[in-house]
Steps between C-alpha positions, in 0.01 A plus 500: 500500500160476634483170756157324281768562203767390656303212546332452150877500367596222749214263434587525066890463627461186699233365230816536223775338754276222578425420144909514474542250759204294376667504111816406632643783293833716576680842458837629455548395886298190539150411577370668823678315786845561305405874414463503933789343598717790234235781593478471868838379685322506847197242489546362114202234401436460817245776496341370159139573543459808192190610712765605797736665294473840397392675185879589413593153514245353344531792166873410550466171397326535266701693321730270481343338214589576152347236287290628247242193612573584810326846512255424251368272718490769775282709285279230478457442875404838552270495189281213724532703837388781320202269401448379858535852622208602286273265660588584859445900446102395389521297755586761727269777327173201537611290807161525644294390154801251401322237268526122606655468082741789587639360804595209349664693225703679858534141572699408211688838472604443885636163448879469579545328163319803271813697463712211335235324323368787339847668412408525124713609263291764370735702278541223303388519133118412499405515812173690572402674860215607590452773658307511890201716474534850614144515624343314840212393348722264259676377806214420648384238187434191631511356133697226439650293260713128555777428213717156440711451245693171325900568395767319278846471442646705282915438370608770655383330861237781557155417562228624185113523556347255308124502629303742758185500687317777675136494690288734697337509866204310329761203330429647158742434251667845349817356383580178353771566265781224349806738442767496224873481715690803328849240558531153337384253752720186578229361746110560507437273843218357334435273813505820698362763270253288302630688214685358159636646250266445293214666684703801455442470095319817378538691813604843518433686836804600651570644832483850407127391396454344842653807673231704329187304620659451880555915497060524385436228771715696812353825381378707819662320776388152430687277700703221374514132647686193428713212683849622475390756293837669470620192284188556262552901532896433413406313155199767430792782546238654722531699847193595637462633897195333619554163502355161720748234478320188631839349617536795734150535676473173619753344806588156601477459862815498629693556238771752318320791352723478226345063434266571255134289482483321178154592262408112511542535839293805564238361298481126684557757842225767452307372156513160613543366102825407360615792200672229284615145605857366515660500177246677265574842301411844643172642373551893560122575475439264777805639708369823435210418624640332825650856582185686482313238684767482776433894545175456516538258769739715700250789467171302647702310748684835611863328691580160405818471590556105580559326174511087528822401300281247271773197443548449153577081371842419644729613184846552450709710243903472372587899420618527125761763468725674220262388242568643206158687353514305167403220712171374490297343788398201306909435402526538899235212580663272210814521746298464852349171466180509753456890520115604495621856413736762468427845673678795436681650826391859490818771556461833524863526374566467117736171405575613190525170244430269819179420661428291842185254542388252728419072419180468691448119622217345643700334765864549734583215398418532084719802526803331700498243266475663148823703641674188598386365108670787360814476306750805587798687680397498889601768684396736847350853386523791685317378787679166569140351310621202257442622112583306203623684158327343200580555114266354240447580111151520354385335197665768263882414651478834717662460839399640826563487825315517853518440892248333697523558872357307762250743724581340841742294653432096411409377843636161408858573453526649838655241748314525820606214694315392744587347878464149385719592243787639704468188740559263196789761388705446830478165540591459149807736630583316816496149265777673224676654774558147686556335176742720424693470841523096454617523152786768562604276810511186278680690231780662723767651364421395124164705508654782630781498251196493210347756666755758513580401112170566424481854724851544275341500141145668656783801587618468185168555288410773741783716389417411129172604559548830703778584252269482178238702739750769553615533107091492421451790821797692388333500096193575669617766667698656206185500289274698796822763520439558100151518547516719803718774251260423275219615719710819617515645177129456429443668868764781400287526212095512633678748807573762210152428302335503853694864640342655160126380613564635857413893391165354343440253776538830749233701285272191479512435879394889532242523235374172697492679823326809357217271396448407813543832672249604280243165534535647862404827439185421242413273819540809760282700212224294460461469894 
């Protein structure tokens, strides 16, 4: 294989294992360190860098996943390379004329977060792609277009399009659509959206009809801009190639490149206004807006790469988990006493019938005590953080149930003694010691007698005690043993289903190869 090949094929290989790793996900021998440790005998995970490791162990591994999902999602990584790839060959073909629009669209596409946040899943049922322009001229379109849109929650725990805003270079308005949800809707985050249900009487666009005016707008190479724009292009069901994602172009100092600048932020940072103040709805046409201006900006002002952190008001949040989607936000403030609002947590996973949201207080201490106010079963989650189960009924008898978690460990429980403390402690010692010494010396024989009675019956309830621990380890243990068989059989089971897919998951893992082979060979043609 030719070396630039060779190389082409390494960069899309340790794109995929890095989103693996990222994703947490696993194949018929493990994620990537336990694939190693199998795969290589000699240096294991300890050589777990995918950039240092070969082609052949990289294709390896990844053909050790067999989960439909798995290589579906695959396919859709190399859908957005293929999109980023695009870009870089006019880039290559016009480095010397490269536009000051079109290197922020190279901006974007080179970001190290492009790959996964633009992973669409574009074989999906009604999702629309359009298509990069064949010709240079189109590339070379500075025209632009900024989009925002407004989502609810649908029962199914998906995410619907409910409203949608799109402007030009010059701020003029050529979208401003409300949008019929094609699911039944269990939550329209009116205090987020600004939408109710019953602005949505009479309305009939749909996304299809959306689809349709976006594919007129990005005609010719017009470039598309937004603020997270992948979460607006993921509720259009759009993938388009040239893209400027506001959250991408602009760095804090000193900082992650994958920490993120808020919009409010960029605008108090670079616009110097606020785009909405604490607490009020989202206005898409203005946060449309906000994008295009924050181009704009970047494209007068050339690098501005130090972004202030603008300090919000001091506000604290309890995260709302395993809500159930039938669950209104206004039945979640009736059991929150103090909460200004209730935000939904965004998750690019779907929960199915459950849905997570934060409590937003003005204050730390609002927060700690509206916890401490609620009634329920107090427990440690996952990360040792205090959470309390709640169950409630609404006015119709239903019942539900919910946790609220506490963000942050409660300073105040924490026991940090302090020197003066510790003096006070041993003398307090020294004094119970002594007292102790004169009283067993007064006592004599007598005390010790009581003592050792006392030791006698401690003994006593100790055994008790360990015995009943033992009888509840040893039913313990005989329930884990039936659900350990249980769980062999159902792994007996998915090893069949999953040594049928293997033969496909071979020929998909080819054909995905072949598309790259030949991305690399259109690339070598067109140079």
């Amino acid at each position: 294989m030719d070396e630039k090949l060779e190389r082409a094929e390494k960069k899309v290989l340790v794109e995929l294992v890095k989103l693996v790793q990222k994703r947490g996900l696993e194949g018929t021998h493990g994620g990537w360190k336990e694939f190693l440790k199998t795969y290589d005998k000699k240096f294991g995970a300890s050589l777990s860098d995918p950039s240092r490791r070969s082609n052949d162990v990289l294709i390896s591994f990844l053909k050790t996943f067999t989960k439909d999902e798995d290589l579906k999602l695959f396919s859709i990584v190399l859908q957005s390379l293929s999109n980023r790839n695009t870009v870089e060959r006019f880039r290559k073909q016009s480095l010397d004329n490269e536009s000051p629009e079109q290197s922020l669209v190279r901006l974007t596409l080179e970001h190290p977060q492009y790959p996964l946040d633009y992973a669409f899943p574009t074989v999906d049922e009604g999702w629309t792609v359009t298509k990069p322009p064949k010709r240079s001229r189109a590339m070379k379109s500075n025209a632009m277009i900024a989009v925002d849109c407004e989502m609810v929650l649908c029962e199914d725990g998906t995410e619907a399009l409910v409203r949608v805003c799109a402007v030009d270079r010059d701020l003029q308005v050529k979208i401003n659509e409300l949008v019929k949800p094609n699911k039944a809707v269990v939550d329209y985050r009116t205090e987020i959206t600004g939408v109710a249900a019953g602005d949505l009487d009479g309305v009939t666009c749909s996304v299809a009809d959306i689809q349709e005016s976006m594919k007129k707008l990005l005609f010719g190479g017009t470039i598309l801009v937004g603020h997270s724009l992948h979460n607006d292009l993921q509720v259009l069901k759009i993938n388009h190639a040239r893209v400027i994602d506001t959250s991408y172009i602009f760095k804090y100092l000193d900082a992650p490149i994958y920490r993120k600048p808020s919009l409010n932020n960029l605008c108090k940072s670079i616009l110097g206004y606020e785009v909405r103040k604490p607490g009020a709805a989202h206005n898409c046409l203005d946060d449309a807006c906000a994008a295009m201006k924050l181009v704009l900006a970047k494209l007068e002002r050339g690098e501005v790469t130090l972004v202030q952190d603008v300090l919000e008001p001091e506000r604290e949040k309890l995260l709302l988990h395993r809500i159930p989607v039938y669950v209104r936000r206004e039945e979640i403030l009736r059991i929150i006493p103090g909460a200004v609002a209730v935000e939904p947590k965004p998750s690019k996973k779907l929960q199915g019938h459950h849905y997570s949201a934060f409590a937003v207080f003005n204050t730390p201490q609002e927060a700690n005590q509206a916890y401490e106010n609620i009634e329920g079963v107090e427990e440690k989650d996952s990360s040792g953080l205090p959470q309390k189960r709640v169950s409630f009924q609404f006015g119709n008898g239903v019942a539900a149930s919910l946790y609220i978690c506490k963000m942050a460990q409660d300073d105040s429980r924490r026991e940090v003694p302090s020197t003066k403390r510790a003096f006070a402690g041993e003398e307090k010692l020294i004094e119970s010691k002594k007292l102790k010494t004169d009283n067993e010396t007064a006592q004599g024989n007598s005390h010790s007698e009581a003592v050792s009675n006392e030791r006698a019956k401690e003994s006593t309830e100790s055994k008790m005690e360990t015995d009943e621990k033992i009888v509840e380890e040893e039913k313990e243990n005989t329930n884990k043993l039936d659900e350990n068989l249980k769980e062999i059989e159902r792994l007996k089971k998915e090893l069949k289903e999953k040594e049928a897919k293997i033969v496909l998951q071979d020929k998909m893992i080819t054909n995905l190869v072949n598309k790259v082979e030949e991305m690399k060979k259109a690339l070598n043609r067109k140079k």
